[in-house]
SERO-4910 file (N, C-alpha, C, O; in steps of 0.05 Angstrom, whole numbers):
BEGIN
 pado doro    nc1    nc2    nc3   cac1   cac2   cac3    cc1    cc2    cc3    oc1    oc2    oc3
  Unk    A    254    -13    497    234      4    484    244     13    456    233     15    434
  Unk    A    271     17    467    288     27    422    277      5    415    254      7    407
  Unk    A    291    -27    417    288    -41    404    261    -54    391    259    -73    375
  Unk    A    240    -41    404    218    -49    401    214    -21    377    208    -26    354
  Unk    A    215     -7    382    210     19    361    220     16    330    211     16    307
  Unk    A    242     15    342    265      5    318    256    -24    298    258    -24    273
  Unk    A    248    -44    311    227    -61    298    199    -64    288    187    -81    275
  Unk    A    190    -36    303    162    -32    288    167    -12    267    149    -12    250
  Unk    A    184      5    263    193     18    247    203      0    225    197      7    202
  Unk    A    216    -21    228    238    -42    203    197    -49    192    186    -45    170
  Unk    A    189    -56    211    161    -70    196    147    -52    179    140    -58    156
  Unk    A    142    -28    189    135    -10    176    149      3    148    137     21    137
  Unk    A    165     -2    143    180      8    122    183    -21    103    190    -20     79
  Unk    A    177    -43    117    171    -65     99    140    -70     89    135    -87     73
  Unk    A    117    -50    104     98    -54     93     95    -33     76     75    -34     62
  Unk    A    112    -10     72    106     18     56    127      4     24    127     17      3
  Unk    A    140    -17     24    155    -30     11    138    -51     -8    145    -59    -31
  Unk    A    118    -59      6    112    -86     -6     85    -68    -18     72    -79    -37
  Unk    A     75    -39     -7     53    -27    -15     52     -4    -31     32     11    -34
  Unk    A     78      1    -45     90      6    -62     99    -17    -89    102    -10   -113
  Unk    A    102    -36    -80    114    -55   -108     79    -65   -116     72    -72   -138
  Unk    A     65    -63    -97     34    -71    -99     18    -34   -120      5    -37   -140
  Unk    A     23    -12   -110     26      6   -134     31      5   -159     18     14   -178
  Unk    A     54     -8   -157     73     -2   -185     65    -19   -207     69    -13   -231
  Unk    A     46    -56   -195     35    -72   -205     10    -56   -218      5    -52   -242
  Unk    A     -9    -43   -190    -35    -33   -202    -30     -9   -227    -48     -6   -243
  Unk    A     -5      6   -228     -4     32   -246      8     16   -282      4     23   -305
  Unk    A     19     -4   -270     25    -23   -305     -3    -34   -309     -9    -31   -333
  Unk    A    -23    -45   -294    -44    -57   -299    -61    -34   -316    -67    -34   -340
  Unk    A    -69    -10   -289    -80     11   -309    -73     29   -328    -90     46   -335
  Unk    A    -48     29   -341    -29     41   -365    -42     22   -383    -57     31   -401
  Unk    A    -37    -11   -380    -43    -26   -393    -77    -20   -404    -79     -9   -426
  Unk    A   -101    -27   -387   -120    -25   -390   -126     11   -407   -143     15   -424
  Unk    A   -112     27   -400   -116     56   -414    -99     56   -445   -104     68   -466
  Unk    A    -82     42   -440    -65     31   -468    -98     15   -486   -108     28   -503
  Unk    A   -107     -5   -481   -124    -21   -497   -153     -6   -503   -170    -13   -519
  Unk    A   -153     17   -484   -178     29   -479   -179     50   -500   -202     53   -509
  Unk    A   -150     72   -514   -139     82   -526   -140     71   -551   -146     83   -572
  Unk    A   -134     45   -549   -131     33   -587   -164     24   -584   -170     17   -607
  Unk    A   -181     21   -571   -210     21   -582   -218     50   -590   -227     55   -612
  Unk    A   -214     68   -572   -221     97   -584   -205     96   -601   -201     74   -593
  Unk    A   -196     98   -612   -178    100   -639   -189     86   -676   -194     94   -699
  Unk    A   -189     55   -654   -208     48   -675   -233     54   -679   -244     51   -701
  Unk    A   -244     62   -662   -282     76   -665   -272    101   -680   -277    101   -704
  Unk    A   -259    121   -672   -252    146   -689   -246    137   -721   -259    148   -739
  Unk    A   -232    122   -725   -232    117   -748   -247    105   -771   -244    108   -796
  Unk    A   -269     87   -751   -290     83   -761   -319    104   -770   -335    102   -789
  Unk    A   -317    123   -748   -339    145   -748   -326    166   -754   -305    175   -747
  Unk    A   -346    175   -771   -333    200   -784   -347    226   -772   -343    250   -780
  Unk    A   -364    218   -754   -384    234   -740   -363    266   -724   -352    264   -702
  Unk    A   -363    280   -734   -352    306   -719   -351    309   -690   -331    316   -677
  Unk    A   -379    302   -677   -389    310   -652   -384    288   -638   -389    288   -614
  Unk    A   -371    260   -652   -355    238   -641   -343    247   -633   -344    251   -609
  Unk    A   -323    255   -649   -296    252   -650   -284    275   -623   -265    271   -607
  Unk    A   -302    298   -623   -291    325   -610   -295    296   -580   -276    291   -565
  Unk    A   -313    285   -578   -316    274   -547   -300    247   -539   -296    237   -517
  Unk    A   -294    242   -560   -269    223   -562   -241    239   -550   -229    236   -529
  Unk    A   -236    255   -571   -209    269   -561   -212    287   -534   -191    293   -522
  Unk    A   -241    298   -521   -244    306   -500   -241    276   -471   -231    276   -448
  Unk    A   -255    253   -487   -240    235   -462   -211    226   -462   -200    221   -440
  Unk    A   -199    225   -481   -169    223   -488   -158    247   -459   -146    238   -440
  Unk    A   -164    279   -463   -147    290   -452   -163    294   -426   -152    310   -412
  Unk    A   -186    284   -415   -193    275   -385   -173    251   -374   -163    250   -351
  Unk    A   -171    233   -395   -148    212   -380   -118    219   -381   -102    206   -368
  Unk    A   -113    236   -394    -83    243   -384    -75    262   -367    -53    267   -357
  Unk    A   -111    280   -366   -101    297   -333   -113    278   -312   -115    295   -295
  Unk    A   -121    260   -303   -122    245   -290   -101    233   -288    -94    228   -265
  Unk    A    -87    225   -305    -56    208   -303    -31    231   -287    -10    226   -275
  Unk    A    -39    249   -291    -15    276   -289    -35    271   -255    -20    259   -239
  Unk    A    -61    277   -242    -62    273   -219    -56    252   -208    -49    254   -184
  Unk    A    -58    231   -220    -42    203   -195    -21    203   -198    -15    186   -182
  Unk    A      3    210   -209     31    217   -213     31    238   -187     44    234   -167
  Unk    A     14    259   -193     18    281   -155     13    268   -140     31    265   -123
  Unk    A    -12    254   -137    -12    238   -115      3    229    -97      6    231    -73
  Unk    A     18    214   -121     36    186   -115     56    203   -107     65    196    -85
  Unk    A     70    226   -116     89    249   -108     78    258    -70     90    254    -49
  Unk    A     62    266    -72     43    272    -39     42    253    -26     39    260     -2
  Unk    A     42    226    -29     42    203    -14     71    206     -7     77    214     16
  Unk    A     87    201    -21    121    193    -12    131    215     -5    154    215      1
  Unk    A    116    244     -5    127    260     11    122    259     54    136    259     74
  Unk    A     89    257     45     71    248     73     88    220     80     87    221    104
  Unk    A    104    193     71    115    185     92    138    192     97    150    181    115
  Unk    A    148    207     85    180    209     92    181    238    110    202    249    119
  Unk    A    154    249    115    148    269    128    144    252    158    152    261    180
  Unk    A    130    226    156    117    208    179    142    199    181    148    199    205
  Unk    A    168    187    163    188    181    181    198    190    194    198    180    217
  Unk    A    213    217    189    222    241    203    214    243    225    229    247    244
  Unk    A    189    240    228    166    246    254    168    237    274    167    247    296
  Unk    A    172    202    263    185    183    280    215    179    295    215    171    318
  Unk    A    235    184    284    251    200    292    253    210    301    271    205    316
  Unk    A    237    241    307    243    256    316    231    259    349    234    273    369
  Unk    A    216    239    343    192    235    366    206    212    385    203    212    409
  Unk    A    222    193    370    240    171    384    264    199    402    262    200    427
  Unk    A    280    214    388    297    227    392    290    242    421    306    244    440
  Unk    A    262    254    418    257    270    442    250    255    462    249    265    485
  Unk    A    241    224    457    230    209    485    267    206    496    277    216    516
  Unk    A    276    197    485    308    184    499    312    225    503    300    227    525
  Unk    A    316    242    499    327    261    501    306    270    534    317    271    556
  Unk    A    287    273    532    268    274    554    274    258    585    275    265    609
  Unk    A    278    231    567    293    210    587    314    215    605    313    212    630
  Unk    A    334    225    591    356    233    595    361    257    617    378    263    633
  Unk    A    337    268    610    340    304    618    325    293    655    335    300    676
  Unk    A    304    278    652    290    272    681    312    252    696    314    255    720
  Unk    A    331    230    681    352    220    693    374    245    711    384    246    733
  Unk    A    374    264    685    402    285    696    391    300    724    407    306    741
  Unk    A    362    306    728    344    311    738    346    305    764    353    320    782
  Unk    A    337    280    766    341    259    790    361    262    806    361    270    829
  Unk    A    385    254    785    424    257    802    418    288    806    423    292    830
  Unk    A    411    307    798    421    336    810    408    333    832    424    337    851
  Unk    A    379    325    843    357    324    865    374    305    888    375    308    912
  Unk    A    384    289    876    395    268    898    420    281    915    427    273    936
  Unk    A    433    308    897    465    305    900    457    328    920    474    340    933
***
């Protein structure tokens, strides 16, 4: 039963692994895409000299960097929530063998 735990656990921490390097792809992709999205607002601002542009220009500028500051928490709340779910596991492995143990000690006192 460990060894079966103990290998769904190795799997599990290889899919929180591979779903993480699959993150880190999508967060360069969209830096990237907010990087090219940035030098077009930039170049439109510079093109328009329109006032009531520009204020809504620099108001979407600072909607995408509190959006950036929320998937940074996110991503902080995610790796707290599994390392909260590893623990869990652990701790939950810990009390079945401890449980185990206690109805084994159980038994021999009933028998003796």
């Amino acid at each position: 039963m460990t060894d079966y735990l103990n290998g769904k656990k190795e799997e599990l921490i290889e899919q929180k692994k591979m779903a993480e390097i699959k993150n880190e792809e999508l967060r360069k992709e969209l830096a990237a895409r907010e990087d090219m999205a940035a030098k077009r607002l930039q170049a439109k601002l510079n093109r328009d000299k329109n006032v009531e542009v520009k204020e809504l220009i620099a108001q979407e500028e600072t909607a995408t960097q509190h959006n950036q500051e929320l998937l940074g928490k996110l991503d902080e709340e995610k790796k707290k929530y599994e390392s909260l779910l590893d623990e869990k596991m652990d701790i939950d492995e810990k009390l079945r063998l401890a449980t185990k143990a206690f109805e084994e000690t159980k038994e021999k006192l009933a028998a003796q």
